[in-house]
C-alpha positions as CSV (number, residue, x, y, z in Angstrom):
1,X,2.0,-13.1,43.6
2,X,2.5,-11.9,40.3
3,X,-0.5,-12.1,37.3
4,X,1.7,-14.3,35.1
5,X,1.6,-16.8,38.4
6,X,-1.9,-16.3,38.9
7,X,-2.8,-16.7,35.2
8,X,-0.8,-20.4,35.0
9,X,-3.0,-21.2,38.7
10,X,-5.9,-19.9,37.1
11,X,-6.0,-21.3,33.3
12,X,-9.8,-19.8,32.7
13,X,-11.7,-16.7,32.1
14,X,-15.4,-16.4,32.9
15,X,-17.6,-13.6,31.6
16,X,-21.3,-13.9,33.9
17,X,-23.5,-10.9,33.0
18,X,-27.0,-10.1,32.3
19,X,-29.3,-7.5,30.5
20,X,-32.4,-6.1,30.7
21,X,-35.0,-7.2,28.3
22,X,-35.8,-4.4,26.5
23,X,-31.6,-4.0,25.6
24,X,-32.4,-6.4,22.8
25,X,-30.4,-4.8,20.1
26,X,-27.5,-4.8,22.9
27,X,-27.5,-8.5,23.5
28,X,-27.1,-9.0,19.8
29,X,-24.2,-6.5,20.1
30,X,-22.7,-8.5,23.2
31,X,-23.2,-11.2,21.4
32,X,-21.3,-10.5,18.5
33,X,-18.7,-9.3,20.3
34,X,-18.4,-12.8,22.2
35,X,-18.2,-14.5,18.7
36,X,-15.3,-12.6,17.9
37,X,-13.1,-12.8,20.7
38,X,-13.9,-17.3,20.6
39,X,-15.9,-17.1,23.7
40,X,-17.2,-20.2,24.2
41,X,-20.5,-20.3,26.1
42,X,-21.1,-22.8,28.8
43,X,-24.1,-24.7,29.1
44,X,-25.2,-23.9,32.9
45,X,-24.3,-19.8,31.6
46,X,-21.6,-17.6,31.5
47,X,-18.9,-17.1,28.5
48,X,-15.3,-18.9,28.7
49,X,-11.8,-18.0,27.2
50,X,-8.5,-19.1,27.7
51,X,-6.8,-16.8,31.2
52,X,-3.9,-14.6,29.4
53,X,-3.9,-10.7,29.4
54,X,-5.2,-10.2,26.2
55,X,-8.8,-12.0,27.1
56,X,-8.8,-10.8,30.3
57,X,-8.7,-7.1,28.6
58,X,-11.1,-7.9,26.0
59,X,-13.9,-9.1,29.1
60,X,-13.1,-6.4,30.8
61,X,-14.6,-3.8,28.1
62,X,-17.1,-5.9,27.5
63,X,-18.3,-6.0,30.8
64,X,-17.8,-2.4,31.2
65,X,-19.8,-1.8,27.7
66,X,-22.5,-4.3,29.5
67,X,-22.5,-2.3,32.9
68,X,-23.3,1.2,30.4
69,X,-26.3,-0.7,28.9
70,X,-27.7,-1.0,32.2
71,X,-26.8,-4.7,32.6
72,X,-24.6,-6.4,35.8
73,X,-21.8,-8.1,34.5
74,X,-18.4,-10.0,36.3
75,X,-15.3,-11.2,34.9
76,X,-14.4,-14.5,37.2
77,X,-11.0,-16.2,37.0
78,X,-11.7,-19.8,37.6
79,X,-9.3,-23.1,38.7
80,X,-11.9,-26.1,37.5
81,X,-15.4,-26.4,36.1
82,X,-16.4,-29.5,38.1
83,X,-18.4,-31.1,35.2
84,X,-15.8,-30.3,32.5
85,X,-12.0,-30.9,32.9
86,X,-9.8,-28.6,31.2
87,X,-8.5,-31.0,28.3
88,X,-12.3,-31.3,27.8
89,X,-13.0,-27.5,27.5
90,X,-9.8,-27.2,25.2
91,X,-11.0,-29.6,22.9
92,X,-14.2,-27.8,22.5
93,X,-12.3,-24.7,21.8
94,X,-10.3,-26.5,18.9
95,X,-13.7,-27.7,17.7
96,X,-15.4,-24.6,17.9
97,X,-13.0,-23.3,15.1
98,X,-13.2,-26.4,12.9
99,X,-16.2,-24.8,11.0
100,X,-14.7,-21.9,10.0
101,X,-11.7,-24.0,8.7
102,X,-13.3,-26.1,6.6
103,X,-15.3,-23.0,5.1
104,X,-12.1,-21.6,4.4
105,X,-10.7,-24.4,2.7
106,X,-14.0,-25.1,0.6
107,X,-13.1,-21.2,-0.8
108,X,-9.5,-21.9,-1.1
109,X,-10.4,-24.6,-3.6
110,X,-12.4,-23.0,-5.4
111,X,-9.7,-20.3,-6.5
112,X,-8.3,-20.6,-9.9
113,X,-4.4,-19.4,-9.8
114,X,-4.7,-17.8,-13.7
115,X,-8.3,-15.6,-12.4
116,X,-7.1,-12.1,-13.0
117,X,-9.2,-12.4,-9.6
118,X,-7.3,-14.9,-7.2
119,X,-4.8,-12.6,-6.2
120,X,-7.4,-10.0,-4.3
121,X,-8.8,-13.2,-3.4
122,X,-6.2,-15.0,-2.0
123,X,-5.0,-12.2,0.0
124,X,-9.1,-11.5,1.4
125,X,-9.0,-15.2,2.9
126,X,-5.7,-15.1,3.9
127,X,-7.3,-12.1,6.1
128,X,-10.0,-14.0,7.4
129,X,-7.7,-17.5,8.2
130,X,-5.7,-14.7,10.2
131,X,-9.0,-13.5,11.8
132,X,-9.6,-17.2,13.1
133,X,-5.9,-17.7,13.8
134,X,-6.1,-15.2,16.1
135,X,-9.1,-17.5,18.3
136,X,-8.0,-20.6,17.3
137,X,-6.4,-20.7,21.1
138,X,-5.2,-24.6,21.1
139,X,-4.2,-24.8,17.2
140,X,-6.3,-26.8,15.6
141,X,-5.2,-29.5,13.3
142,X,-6.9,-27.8,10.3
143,X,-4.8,-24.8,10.8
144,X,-2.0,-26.4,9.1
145,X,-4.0,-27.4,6.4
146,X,-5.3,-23.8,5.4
147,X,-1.6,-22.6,5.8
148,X,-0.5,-24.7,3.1
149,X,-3.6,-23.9,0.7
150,X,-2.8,-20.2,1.2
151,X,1.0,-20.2,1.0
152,X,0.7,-22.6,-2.3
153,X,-2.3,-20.0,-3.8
154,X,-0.1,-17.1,-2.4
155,X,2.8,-18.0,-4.6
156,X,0.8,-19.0,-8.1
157,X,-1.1,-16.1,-7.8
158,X,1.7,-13.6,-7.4
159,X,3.5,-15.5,-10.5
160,X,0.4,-15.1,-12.6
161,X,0.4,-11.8,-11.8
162,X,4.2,-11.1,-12.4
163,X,4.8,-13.2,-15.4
164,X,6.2,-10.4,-17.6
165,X,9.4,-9.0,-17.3
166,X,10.1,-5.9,-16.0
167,X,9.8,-2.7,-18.0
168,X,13.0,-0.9,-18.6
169,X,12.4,2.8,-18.0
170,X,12.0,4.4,-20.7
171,X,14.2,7.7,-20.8
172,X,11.0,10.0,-21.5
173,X,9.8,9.4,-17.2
174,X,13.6,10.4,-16.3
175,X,14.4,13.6,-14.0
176,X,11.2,15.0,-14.7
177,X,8.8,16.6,-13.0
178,X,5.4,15.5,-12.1
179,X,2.5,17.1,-11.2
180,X,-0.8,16.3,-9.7
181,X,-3.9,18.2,-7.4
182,X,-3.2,20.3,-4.1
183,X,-3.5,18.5,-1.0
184,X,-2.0,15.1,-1.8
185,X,-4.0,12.7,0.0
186,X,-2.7,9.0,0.6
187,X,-2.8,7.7,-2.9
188,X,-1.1,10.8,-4.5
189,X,1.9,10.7,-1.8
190,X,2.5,7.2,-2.2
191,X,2.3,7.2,-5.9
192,X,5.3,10.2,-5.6
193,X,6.9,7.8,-3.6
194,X,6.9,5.1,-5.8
195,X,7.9,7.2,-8.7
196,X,11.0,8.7,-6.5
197,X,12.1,5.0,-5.2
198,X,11.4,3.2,-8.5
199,X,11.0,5.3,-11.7
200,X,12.7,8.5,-11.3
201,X,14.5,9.2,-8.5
202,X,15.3,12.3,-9.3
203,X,11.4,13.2,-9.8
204,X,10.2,16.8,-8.5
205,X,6.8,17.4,-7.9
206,X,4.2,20.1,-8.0
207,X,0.7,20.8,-7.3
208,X,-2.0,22.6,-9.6
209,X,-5.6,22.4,-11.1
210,X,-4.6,22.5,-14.7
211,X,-2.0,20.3,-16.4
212,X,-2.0,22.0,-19.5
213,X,0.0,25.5,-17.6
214,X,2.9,23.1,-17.0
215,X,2.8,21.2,-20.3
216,X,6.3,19.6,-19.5
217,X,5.1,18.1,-16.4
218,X,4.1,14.3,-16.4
219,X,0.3,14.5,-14.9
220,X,-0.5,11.5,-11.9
221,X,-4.0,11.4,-10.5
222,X,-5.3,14.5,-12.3
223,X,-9.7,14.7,-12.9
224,X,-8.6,16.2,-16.4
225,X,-5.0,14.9,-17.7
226,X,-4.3,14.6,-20.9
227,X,-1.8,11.4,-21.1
228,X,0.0,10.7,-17.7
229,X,-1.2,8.1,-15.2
230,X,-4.2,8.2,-12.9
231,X,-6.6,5.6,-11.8
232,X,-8.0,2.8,-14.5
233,X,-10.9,0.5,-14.5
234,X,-10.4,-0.7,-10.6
235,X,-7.0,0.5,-9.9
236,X,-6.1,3.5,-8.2
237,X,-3.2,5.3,-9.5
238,X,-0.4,3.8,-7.4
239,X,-1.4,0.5,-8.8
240,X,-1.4,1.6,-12.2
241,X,2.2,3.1,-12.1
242,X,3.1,-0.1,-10.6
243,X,1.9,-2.6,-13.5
244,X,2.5,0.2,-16.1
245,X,6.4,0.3,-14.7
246,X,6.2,-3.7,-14.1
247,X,7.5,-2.9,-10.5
248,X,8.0,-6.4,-8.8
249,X,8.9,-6.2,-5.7
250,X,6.7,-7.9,-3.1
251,X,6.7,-5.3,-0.7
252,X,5.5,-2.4,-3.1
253,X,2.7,-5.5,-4.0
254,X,1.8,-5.4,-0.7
255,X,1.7,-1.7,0.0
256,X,-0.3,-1.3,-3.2
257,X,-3.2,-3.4,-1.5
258,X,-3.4,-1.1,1.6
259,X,-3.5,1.8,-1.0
260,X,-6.0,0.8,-2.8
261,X,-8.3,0.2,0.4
262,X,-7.5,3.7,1.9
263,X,-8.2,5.3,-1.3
264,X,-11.1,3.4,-2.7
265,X,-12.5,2.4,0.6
266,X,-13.9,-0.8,-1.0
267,X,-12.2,-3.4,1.2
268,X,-10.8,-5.0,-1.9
269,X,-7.9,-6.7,-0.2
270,X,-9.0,-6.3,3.7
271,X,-5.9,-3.9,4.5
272,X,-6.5,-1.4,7.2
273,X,-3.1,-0.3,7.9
274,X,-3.3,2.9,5.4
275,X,-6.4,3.9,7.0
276,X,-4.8,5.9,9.7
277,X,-1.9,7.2,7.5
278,X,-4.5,8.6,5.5
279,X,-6.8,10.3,8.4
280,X,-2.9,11.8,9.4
281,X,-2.5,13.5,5.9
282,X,-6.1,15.0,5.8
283,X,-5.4,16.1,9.7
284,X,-1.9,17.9,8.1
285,X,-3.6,19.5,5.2
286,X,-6.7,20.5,7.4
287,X,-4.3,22.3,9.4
288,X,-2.6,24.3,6.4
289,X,0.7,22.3,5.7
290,X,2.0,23.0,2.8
291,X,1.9,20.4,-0.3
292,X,5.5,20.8,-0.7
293,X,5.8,19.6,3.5
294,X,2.3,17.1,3.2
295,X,4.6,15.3,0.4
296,X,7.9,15.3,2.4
297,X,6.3,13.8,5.7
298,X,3.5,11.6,3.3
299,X,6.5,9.6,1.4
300,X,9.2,9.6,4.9
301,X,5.5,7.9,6.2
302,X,5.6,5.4,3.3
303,X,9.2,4.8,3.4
304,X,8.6,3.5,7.1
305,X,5.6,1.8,6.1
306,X,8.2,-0.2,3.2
307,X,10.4,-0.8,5.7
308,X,8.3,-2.4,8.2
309,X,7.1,-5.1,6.0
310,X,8.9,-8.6,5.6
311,X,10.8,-8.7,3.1
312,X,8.5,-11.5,1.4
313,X,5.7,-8.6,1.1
314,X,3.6,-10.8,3.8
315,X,3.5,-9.1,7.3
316,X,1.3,-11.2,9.1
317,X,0.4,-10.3,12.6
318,X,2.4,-12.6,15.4
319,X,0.5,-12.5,18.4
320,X,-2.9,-13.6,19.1
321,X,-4.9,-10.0,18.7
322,X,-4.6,-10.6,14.7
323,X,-3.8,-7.2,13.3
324,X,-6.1,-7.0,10.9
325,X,-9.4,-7.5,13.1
326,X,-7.5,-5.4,15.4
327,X,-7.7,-2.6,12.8
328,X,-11.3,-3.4,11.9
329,X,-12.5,-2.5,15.4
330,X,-10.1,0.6,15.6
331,X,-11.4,2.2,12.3
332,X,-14.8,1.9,13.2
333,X,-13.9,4.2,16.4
334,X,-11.9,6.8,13.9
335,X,-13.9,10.3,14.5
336,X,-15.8,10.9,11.0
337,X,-14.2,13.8,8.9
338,X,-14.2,14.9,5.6
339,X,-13.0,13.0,2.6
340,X,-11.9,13.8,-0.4
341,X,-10.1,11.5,-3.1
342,X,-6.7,10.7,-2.7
């Protein structure tokens, strides 16, 4: 019999464990953990989800992490629960998200579209409606609701933002040559790439402490540049060529957000996905690739990064392990190294 058979026979999951009482700090963690996968817990005991491989994965760690702490733990595929019929225990499930809906949608409401704030805003919730989205297992009716509140915010922020025209490119940033610090990081080899794709695509670039030996050069993300572009109030520096230039394409919107949270590490937007391409470039440099090569493979990574997004700048995860959570949980289990500014 194959699992997908024996998933439909068996439409439930069942998480039974216990811990010892002094593992109080672990329950809480267990606990947790239960929260954010939608477990729902049972009055008589144990922890239910819907059967499907992705729950049946995420029980099994957990019962495995619950076995480590000393605890006995067992992941049960059940038919029935005699004193609660299945349509029952789905409606509970649809219920159980309703609360975090309706918190949602109080937010939404409160946003004003003009805020120089809504946009970071908007795209923060829309990160948490995706966290939900993800447990909501039997689509709730409020779903729909929060869609439509974040699609209409979505699109009145982004034209606040975007109401000027775009620059025209001024013949002074043309087939130049830019400079900016050894060891690009993340925000320096995106901002090359941004210059080569949208400003000057015949840009060269170079590396070195001091601007003023290469007075021709155009500084980006120098500690001492006289001129040039670097990070401002909150922005990092790809974000500030990108409103200095008036660059308005969704995608490069979308790829400034996950910037900004690799460089800054302030979770401004909730974007994890430059995390890793940032740990990659620090790995290359640690290992003595050259700037010249760390800029080559940096912007080919940002190029694939461009091209991977919809082309309405929103790439929203499309199966149930939301990808954002998902990259939550996987940067908190990225080794610690050193880190300098991007």
């Amino acid at each position: 019999m194959s699992v997908a058979t024996q998933a439909k026979r068996t439409p439930w999951l069942l998480l039974i464990f216990s811990l010892p009482v002094k593992r109080a700090s672990e329950r809480v963690q267990v606990w947790r953990k239960l929260k954010r996968h939608g477990a729902l817990p049972l009055r008589s005991s144990g922890y239910v989800l819907p059967n499907d491989a992705i729950n049946r994965e995420r029980f099994e760690w957990l019962a495995a992490a619950i076995r480590k702490y000393k605890g006995e733990a067992s992941v049960v595929q059940v038919h029935a629960i005699d004193d609660l019929p299945s349509e029952a225990l789905a409606q509970r499930f649809v219920e159980a998200r309703s609360p975090d809906y309706e918190l949602l949608i109080r937010e939404l409401q409160k946003i004003r579209p003009t805020s120089k704030t809504s946009f970071s805003q908007v795209a923060r919730l829309r990160n948490r409606f995706e966290e939900i989205a993800a447990v909501d297992f039997f689509t709730s009716p409020l779903r729909v609701r929060v869609e439509a509140l974040l699609d209409r915010l979505d699109s009145q922020s982004r034209s606040a933002v975007e109401q000027s025209p775009p620059a025209r490119i001024k013949k002074e940033y043309l087939d130049r040559t830019w400079i900016t610090r050894p060891q690009p990081g993340i925000d320096r080899v995106s901002s090359a790439w941004l210059i080569r794709r949208f400003i000057d695509g015949k840009a060269k670039f170079l590396c070195g402490s001091d601007p003023r030996q290469h007075p021709r050069a155009i500084p980006f993300d120098m500690f001492q540049q006289a001129g040039g572009f670097g990070h401002r109030g909150e922005d990092c520096t790809f974000e500030t060529l990108r409103k200095e230039f008036r660059i308005r394409d969704r995608r490069v919107a979308t790829i400034a957000q996950i910037i900004h949270d690799a460089d800054l590490i302030d979770e401004k937007f909730g974007r994890v996905e430059g995390i890793g391409l940032d740990r990659v470039l620090i790995g290359w440099a640690q290992q003595g690739v050259s700037d010249e090569e760390l800029f080559r493979r940096g912007m080919e990574m940002v190029e694939g990064l461009y091209n991977s997004l919809l082309e309405g700048g929103q790439n929203e995860p499309t199966s149930p392990a939301a990808l954002t959570r998902k990259g939550r949980r996987n940067r908190d289990n990225f080794p610690r190294v050193s880190r300098r500014r991007a």
